[in-house]
MDTraj code that builds the backbone (N, CA, C; nanometers):
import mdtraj as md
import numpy as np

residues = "UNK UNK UNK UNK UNK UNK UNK UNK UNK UNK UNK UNK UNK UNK UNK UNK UNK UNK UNK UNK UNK UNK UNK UNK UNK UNK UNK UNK UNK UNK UNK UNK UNK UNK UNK UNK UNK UNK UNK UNK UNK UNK UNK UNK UNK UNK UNK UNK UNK UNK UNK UNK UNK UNK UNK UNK UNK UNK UNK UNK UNK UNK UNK UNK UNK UNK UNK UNK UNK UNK UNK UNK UNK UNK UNK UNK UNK UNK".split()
xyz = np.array([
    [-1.6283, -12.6078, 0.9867],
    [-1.5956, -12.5057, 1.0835],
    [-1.4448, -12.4824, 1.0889],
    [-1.3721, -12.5909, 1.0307],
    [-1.2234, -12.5989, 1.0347],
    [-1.1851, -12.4888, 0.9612],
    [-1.2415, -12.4040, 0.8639],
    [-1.2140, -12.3375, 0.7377],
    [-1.1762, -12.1834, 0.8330],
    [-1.2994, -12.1697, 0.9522],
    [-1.2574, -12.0511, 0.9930],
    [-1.1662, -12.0367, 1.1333],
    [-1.0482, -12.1394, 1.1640],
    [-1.0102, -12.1043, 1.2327],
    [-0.8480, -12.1986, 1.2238],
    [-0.7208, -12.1117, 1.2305],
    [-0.6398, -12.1280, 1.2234],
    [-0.5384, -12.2633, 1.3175],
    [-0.4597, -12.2937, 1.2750],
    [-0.4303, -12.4339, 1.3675],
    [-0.4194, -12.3886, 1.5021],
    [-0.3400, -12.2885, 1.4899],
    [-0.3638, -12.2226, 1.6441],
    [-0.4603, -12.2233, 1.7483],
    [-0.5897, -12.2152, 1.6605],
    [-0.6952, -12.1814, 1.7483],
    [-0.7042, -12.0537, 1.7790],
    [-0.6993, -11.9378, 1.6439],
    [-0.6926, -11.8668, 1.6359],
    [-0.8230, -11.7968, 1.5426],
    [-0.9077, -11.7467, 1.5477],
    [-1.0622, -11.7252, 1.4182],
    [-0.9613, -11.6177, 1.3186],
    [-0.9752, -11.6747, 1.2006],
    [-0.9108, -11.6101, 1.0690],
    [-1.0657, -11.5260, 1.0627],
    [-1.1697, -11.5073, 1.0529],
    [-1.2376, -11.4519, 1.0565],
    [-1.3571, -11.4651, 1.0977],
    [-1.4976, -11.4047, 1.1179],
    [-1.5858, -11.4074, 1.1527],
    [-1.7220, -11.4118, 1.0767],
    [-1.7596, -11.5392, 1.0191],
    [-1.8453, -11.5762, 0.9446],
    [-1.9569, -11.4769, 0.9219],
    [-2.0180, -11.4452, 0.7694],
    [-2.1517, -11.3130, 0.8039],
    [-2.2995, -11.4546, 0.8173],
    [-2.3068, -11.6017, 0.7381],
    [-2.3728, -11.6379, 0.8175],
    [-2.4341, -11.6572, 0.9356],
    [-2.5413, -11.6352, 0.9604],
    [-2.5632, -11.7213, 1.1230],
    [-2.5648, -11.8420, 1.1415],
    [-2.5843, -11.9137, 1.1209],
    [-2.5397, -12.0454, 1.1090],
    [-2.4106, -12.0689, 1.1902],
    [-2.2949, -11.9954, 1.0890],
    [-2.1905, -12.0535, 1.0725],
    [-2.1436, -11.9356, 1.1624],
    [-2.1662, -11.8845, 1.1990],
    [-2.1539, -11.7572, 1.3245],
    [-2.1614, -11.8141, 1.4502],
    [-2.2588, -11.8567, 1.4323],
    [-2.3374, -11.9343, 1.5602],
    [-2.2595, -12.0773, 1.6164],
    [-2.2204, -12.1102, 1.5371],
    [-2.0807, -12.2053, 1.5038],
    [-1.9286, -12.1997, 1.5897],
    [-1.9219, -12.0915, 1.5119],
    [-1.7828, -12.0394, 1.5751],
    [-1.7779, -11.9689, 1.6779],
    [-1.9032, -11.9078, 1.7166],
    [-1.8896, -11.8725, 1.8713],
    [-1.9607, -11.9483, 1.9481],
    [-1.9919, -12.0801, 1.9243],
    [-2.0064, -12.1812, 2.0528],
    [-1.8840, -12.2144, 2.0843],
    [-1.8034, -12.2649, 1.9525],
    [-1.6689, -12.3258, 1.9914],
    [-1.6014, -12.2041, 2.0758],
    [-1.5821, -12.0549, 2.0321],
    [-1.5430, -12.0106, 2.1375],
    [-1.5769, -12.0019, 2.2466],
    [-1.7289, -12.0259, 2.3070],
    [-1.8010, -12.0212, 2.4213],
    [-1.7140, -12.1531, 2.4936],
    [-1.6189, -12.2213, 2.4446],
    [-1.6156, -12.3702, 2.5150],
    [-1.4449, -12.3353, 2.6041],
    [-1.4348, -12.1666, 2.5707],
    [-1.3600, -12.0684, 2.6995],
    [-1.3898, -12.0457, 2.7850],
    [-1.5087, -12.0545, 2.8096],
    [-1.5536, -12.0268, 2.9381],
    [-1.6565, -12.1268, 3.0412],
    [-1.6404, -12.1185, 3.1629],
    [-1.6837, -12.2538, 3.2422],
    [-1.8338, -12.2574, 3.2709],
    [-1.9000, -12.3357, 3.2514],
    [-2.0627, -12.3185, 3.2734],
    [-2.0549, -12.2846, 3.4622],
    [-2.1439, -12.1884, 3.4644],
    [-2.1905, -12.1265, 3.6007],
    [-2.1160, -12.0306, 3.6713],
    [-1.9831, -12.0108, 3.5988],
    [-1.8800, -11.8588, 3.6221],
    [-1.9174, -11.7633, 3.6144],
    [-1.9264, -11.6548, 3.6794],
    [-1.9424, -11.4950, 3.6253],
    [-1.8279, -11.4388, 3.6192],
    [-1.8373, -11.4075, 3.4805],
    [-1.6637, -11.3264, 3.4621],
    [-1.6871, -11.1639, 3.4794],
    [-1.6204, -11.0934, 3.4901],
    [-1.6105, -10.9403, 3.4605],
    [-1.5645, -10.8788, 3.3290],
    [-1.6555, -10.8016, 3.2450],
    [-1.5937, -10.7865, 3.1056],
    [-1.4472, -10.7770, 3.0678],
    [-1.3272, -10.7710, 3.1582],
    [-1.1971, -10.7571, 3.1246],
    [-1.2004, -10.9077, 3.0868],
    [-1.2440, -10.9923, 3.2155],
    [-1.1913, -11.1257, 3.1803],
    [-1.2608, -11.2122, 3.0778],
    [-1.3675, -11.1477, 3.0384],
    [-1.4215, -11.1971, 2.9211],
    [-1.3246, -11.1552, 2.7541],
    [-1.2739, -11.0619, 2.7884],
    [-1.1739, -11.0152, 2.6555],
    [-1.0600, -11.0574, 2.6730],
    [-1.0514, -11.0904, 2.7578],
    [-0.9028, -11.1962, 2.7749],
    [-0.9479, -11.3499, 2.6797],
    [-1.0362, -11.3897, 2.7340],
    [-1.0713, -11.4855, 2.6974],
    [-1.0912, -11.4960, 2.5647],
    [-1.1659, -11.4145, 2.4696],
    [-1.2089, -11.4205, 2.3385],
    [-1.0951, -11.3560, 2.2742],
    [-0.9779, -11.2884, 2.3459],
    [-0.8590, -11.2146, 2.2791],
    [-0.7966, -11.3279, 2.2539],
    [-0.7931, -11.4820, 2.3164],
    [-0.7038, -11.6034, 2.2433],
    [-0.7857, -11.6189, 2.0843],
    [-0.8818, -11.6197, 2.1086],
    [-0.9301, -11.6039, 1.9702],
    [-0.9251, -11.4974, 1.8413],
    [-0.9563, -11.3994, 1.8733],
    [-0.9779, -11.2932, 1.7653],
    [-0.9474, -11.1352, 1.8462],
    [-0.9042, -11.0660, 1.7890],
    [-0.9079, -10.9432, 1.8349],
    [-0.9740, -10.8438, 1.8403],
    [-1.1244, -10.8832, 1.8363],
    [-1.2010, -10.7924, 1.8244],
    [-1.2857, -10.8020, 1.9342],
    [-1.2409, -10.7750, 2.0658],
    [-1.3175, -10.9020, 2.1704],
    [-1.4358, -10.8006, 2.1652],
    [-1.4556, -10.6557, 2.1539],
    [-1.6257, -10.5938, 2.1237],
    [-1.7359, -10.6717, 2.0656],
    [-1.6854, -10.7314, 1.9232],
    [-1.7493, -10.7742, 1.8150],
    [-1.8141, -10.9046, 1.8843],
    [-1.7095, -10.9823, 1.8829],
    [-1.7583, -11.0875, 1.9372],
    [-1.8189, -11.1049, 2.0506],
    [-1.7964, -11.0477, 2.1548],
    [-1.8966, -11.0299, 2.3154],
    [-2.0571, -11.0132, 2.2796],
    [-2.0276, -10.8794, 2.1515],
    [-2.2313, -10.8492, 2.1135],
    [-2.2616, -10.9403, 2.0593],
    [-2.1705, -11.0424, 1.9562],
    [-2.2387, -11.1308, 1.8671],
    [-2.2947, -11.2687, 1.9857],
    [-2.1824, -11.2857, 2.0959],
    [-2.2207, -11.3700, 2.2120],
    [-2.3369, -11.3514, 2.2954],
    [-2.3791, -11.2250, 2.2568],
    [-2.5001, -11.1514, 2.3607],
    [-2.6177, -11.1740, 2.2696],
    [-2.6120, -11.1483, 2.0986],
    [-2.7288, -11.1128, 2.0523],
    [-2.7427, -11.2868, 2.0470],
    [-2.6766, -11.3559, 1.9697],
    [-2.7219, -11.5364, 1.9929],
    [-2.7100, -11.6236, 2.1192],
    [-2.7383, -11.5588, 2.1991],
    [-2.7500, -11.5900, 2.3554],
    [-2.6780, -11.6806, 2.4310],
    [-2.5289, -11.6750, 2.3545],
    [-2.4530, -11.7375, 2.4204],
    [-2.3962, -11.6979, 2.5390],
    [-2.3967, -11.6207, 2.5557],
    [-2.3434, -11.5290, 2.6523],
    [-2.4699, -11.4398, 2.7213],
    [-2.4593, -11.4310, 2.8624],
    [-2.6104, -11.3010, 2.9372],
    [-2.5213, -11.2339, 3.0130],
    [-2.5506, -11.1014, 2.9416],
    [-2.5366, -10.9738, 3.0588],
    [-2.5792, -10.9040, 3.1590],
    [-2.4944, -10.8701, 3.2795],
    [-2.6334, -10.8198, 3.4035],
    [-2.5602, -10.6127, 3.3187],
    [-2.6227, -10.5454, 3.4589],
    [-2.5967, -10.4347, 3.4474],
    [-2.4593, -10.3461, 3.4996],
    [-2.4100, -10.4724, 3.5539],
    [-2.2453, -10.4285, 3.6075],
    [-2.1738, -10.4721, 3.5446],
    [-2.1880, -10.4891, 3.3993],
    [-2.1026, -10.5891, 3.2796],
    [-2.0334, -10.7078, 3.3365],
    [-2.1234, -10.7423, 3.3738],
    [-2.0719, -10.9096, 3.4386],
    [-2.1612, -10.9900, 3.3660],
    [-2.0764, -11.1289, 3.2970],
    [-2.0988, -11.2086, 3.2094],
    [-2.0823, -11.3689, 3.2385],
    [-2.1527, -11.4475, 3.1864],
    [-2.1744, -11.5535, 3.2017],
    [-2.2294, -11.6695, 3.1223],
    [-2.2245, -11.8294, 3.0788],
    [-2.2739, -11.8819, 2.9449],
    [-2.4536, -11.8623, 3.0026],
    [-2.5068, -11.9013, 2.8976],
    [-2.6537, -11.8843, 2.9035],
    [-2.6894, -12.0360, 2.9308],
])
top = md.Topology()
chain = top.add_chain()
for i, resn in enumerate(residues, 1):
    res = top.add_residue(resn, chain, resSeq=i)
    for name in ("N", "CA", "C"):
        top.add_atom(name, md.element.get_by_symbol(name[0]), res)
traj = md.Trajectory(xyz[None], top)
C-alpha cells in the first residue's frame, strides 16, 4: 500500500484495482472519526490532505461503503 502514497501522506494516485482501492481509501477513511457527521465541505477538506480530487474519492467512499450519505449531503464512516 506504501507504493501508492507519498511520504507525506499524500495518494500519488488512485489504484484501478478494487482491492487495492479499497485499500487506500480505508487508510484514508482513518480521517475521519467513527460516529461524526460531517457536511460535504468538511469531508473535502479532509480527503483534500490526501488527493485532489475530493469528487472522485467521496463516490469511490460511497460506492465501497466506506462512507453513507443522507439527502442533505451529510456524511459519515459506515
Amino acid at each position: 500500500m506504501a507504493q501508492f502514497f507519498k511520504s507525506d501522506g499524500t495518494l500519488t494516485h488512485i489504484p484501478a484495482k478494487a482491492k487495492k482501492k479499497v485499500a487506500v481509501l480505508q487508510q484514508i477513511a482513518l480521517g475521519f472519526e467513527p460516529g461524526v457527521k460531517y457536511p460535504e465541505k468538511e469531508v473535502n477538506q479532509i480527503i483534500s490532505k490526501f488527493h485532489p480530487d475530493t469528487a472522485a474519492i467521496r463516490r469511490h467512499m460511497i460506492e465501497y461503503k466506506i462512507l453513507v450519505r443522507d439527502s442533505a449531503s451529510v456524511y459519515w464512516l459506515a
